[in-house]
The first five atom37 places (N, CA, C, CB, O) and aatype in JSON, in Angstrom:
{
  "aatype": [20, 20, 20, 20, 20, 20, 20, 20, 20, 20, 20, 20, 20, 20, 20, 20, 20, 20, 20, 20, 20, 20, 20, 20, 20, 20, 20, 20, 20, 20, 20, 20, 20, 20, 20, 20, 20, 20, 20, 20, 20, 20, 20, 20, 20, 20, 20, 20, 20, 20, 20, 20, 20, 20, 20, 20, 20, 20, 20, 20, 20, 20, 20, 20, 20, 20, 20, 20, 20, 20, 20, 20, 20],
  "atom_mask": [
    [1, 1, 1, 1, 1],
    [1, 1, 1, 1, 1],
    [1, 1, 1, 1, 1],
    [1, 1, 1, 1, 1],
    [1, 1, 1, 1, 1],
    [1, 1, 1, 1, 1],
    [1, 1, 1, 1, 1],
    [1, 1, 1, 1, 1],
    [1, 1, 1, 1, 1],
    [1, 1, 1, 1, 1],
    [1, 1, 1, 1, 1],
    [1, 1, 1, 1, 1],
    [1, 1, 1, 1, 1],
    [1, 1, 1, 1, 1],
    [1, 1, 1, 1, 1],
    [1, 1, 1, 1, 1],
    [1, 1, 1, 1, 1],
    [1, 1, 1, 1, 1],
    [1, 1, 1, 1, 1],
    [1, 1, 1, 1, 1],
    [1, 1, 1, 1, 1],
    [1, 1, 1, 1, 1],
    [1, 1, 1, 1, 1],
    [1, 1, 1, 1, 1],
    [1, 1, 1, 1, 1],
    [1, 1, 1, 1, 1],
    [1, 1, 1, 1, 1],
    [1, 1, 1, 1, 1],
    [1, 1, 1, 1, 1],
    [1, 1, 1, 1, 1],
    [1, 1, 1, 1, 1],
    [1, 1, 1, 1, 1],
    [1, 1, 1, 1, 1],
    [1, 1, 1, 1, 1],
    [1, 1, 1, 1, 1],
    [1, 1, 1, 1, 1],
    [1, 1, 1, 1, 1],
    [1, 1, 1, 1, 1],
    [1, 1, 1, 1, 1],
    [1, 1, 1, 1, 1],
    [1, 1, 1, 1, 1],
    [1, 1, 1, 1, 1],
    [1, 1, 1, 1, 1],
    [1, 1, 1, 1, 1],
    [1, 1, 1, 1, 1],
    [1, 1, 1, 1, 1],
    [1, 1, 1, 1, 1],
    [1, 1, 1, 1, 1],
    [1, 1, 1, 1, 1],
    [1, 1, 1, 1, 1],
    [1, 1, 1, 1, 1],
    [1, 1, 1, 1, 1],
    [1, 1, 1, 1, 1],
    [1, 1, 1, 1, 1],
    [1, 1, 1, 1, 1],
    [1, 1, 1, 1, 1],
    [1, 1, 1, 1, 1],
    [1, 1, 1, 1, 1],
    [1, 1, 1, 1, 1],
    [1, 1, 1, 1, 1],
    [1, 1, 1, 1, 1],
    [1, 1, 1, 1, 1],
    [1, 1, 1, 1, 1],
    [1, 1, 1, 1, 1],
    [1, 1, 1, 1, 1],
    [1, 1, 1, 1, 1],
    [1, 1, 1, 1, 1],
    [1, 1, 1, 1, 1],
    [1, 1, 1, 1, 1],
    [1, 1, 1, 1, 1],
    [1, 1, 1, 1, 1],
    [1, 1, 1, 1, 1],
    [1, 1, 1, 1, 1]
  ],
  "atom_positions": [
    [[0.84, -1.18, 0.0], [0.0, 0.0, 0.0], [0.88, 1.24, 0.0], [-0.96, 0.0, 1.22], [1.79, 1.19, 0.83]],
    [[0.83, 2.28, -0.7], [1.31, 3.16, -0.83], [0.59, 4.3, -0.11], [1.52, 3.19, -1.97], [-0.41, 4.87, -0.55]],
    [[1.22, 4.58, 1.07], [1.18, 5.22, 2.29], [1.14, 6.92, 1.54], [2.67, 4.71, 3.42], [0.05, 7.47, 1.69]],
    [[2.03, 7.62, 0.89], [1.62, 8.85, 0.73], [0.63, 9.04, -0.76], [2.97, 9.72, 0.79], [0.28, 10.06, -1.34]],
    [[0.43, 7.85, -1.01], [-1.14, 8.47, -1.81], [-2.43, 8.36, -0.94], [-1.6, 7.49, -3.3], [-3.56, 8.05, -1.31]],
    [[-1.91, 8.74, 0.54], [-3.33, 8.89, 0.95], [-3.16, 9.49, 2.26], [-4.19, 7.52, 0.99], [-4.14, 9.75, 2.97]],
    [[-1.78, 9.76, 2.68], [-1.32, 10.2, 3.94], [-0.43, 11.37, 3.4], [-0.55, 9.03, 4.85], [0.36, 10.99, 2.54]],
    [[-0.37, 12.55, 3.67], [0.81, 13.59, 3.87], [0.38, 14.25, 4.89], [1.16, 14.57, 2.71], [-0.7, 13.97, 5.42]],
    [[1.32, 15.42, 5.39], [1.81, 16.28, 6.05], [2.05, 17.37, 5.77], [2.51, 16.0, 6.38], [3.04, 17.54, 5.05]],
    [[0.96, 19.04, 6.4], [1.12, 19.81, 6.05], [1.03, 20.83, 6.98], [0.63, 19.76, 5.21], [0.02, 21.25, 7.54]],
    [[2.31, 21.23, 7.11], [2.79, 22.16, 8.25], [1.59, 23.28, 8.83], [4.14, 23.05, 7.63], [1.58, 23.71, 9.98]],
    [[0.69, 23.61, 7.86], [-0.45, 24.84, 8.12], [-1.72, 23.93, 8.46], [-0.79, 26.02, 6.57], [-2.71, 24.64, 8.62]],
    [[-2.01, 22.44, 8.64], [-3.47, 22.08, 8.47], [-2.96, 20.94, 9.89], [-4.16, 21.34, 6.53], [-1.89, 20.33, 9.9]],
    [[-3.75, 20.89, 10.72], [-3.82, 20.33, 12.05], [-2.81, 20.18, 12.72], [-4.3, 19.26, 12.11], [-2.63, 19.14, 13.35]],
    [[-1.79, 21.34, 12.75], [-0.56, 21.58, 13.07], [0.5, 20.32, 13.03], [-0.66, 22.17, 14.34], [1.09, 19.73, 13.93]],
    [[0.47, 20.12, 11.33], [1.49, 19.39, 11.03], [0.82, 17.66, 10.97], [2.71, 19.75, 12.21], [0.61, 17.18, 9.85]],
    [[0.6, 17.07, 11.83], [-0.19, 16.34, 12.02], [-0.27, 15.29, 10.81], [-1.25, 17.06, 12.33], [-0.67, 15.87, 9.8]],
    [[-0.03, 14.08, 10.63], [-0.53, 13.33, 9.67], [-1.7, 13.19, 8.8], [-0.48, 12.57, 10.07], [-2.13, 12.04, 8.86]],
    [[-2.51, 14.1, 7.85], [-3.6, 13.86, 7.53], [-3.81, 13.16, 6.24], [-4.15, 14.88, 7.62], [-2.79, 12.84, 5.63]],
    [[-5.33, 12.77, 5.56], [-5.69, 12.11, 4.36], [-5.78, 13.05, 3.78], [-6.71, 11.28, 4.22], [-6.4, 14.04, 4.16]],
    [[-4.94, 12.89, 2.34], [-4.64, 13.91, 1.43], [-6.42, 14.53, 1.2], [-3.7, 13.17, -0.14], [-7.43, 13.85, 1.03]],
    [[-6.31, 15.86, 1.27], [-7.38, 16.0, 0.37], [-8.58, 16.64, 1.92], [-7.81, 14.15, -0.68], [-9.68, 17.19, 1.94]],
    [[-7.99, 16.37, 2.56], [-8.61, 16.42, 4.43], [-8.3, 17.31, 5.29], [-8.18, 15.32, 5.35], [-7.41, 18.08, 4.92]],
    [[-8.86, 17.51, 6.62], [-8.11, 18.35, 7.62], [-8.43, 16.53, 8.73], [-9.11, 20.49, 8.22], [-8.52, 16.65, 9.95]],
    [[-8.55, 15.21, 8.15], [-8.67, 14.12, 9.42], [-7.48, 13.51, 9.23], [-9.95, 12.96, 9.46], [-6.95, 13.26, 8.15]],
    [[-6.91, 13.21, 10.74], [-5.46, 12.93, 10.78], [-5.87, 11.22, 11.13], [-4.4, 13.99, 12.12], [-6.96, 10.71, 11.35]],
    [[-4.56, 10.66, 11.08], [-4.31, 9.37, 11.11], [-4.8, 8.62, 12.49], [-2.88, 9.26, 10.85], [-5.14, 7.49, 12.85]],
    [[-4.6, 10.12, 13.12], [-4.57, 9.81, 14.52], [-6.41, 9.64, 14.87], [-3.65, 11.23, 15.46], [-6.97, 8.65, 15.35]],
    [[-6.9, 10.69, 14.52], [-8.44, 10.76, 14.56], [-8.95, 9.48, 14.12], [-9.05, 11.9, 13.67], [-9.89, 9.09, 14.82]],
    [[-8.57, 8.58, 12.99], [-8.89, 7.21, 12.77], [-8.62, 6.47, 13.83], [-8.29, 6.67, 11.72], [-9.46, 5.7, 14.32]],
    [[-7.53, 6.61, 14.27], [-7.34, 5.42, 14.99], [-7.37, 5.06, 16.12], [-6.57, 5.08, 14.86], [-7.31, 3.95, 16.67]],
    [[-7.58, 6.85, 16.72], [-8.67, 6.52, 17.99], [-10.33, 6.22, 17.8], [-8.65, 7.84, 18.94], [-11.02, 5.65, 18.65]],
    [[-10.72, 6.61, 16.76], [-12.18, 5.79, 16.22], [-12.48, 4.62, 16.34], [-12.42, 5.75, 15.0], [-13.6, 4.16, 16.6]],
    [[-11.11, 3.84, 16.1], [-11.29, 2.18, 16.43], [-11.06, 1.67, 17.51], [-10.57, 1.36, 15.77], [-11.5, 0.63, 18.0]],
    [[-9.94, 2.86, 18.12], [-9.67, 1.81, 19.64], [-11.44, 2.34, 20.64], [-7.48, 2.66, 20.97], [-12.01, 1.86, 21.62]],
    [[-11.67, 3.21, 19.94], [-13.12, 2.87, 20.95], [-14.07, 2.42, 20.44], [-13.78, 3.9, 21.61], [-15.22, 2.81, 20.68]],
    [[-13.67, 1.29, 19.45], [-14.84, 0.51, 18.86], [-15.69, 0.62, 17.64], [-15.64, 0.55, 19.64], [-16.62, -0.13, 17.33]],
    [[-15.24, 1.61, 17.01], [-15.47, 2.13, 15.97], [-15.42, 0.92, 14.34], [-14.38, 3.32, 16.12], [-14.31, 0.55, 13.96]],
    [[-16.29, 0.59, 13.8], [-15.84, -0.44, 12.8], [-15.56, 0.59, 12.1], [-16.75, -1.59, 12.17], [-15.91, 1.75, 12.29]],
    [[-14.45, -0.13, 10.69], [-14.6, 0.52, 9.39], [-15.72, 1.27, 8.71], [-14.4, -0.32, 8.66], [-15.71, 2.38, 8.17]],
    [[-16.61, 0.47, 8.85], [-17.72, 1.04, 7.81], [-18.39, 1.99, 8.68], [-18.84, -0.12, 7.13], [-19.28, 2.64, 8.13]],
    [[-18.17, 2.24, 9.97], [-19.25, 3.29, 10.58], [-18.15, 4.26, 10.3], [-19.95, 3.14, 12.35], [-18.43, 5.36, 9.83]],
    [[-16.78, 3.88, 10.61], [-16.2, 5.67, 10.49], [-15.9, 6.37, 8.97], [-14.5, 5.82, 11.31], [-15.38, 7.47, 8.79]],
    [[-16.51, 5.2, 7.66], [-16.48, 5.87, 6.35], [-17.96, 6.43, 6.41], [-16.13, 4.82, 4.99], [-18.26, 7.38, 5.69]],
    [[-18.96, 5.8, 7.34], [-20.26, 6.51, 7.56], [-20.11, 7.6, 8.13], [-21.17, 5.87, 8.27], [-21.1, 8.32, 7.98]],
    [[-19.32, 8.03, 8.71], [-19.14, 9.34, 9.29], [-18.47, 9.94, 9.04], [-19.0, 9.51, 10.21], [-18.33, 10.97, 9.69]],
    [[-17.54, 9.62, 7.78], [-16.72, 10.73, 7.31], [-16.87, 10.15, 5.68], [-14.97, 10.85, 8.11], [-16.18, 9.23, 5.25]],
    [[-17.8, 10.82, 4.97], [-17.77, 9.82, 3.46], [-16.67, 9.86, 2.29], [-19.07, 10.19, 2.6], [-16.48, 9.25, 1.24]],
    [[-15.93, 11.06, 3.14], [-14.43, 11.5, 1.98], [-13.39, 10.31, 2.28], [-13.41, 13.34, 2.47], [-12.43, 10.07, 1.54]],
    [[-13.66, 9.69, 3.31], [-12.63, 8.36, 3.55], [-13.28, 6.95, 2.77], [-12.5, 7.98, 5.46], [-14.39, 7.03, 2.25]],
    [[-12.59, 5.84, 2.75], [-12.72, 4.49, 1.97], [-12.14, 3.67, 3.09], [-11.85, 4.33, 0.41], [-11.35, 4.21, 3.86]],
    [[-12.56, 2.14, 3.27], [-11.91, 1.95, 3.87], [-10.54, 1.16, 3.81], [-12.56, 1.78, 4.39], [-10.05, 0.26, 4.49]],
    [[-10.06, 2.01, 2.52], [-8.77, 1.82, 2.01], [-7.97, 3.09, 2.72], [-8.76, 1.78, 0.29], [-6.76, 3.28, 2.54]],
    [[-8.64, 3.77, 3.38], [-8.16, 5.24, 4.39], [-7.85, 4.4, 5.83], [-9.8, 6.75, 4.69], [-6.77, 4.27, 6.4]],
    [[-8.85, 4.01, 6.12], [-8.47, 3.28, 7.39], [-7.81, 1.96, 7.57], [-9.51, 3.14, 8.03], [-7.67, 1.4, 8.65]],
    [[-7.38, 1.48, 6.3], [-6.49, 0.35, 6.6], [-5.08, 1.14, 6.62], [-6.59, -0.96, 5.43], [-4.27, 0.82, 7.49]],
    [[-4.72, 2.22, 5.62], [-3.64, 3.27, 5.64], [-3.41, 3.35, 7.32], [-4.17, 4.88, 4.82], [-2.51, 2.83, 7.97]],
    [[-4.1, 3.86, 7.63], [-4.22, 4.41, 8.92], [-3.27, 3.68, 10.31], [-5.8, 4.3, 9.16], [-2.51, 4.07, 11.19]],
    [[-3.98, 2.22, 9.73], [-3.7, 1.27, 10.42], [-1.78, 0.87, 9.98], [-4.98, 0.1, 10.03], [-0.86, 0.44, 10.68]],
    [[-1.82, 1.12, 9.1], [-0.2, 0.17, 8.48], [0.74, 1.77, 8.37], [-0.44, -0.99, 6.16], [1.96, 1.85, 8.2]],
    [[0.01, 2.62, 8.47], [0.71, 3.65, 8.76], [1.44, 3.81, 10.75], [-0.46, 4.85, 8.22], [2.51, 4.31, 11.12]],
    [[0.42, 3.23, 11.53], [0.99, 3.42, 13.14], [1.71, 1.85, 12.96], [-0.52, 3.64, 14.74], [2.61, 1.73, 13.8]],
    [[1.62, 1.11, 12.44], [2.32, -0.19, 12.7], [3.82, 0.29, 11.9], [1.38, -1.74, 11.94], [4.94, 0.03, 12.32]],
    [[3.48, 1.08, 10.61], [5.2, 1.07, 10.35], [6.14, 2.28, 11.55], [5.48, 1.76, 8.33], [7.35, 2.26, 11.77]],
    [[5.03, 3.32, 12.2], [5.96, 4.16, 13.02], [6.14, 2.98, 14.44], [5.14, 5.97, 13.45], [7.16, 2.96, 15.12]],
    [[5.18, 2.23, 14.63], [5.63, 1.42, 16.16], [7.2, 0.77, 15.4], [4.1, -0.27, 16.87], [8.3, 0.99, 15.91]],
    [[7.05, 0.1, 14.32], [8.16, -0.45, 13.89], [9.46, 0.17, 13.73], [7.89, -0.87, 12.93], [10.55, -0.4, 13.82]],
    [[9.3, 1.12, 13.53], [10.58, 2.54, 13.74], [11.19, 2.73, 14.71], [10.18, 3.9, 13.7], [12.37, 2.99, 14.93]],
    [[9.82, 2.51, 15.68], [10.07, 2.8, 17.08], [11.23, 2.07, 18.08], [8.82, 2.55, 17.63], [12.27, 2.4, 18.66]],
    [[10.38, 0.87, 17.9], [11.05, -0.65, 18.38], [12.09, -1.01, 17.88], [10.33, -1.81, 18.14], [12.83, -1.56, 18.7]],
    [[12.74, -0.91, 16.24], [13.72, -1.05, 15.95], [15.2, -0.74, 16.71], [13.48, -0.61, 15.08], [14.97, 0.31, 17.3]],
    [[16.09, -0.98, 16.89], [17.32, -0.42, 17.31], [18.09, 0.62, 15.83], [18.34, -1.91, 17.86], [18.05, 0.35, 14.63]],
    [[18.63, 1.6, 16.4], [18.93, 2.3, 15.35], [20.82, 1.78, 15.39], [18.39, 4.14, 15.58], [21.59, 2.21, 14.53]]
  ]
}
């Protein structure tokens, strides 16, 4: 999946913040949607500019920064 056709970063729109191109909703706003239970299809019901090809991004987007994380440099 190609992470910046659907994720960038723009210094003036949710102060920097990871958002979906085209958006002011950050990566982060998804993915607290799910940790409180939120399915896919209710949070493209509530936001219809997303797919839930946005929220799998979302998802493989915090797994590659945990992986950054955890890595040893």
């Amino acid at each position: 999946m190609d992470l910046t056709a659907l994720i960038d970063v723009r210094p003036d729109v949710r102060g920097g913040k990871p958002c979906f191109v085209g958006t002011r909703i950050t990566v982060y706003d998804v993915l607290e949607y799910m940790a409180s239970g939120m399915t896919p299809d209710e949070i493209v019901a509530d936001f219809p500019e997303l797919t839930t090809d946005h929220v799998r991004a979302a998802l493989a987007f915090a797994a590659m920064r945990e992986h950054r994380l955890a890595t040893p440099a």
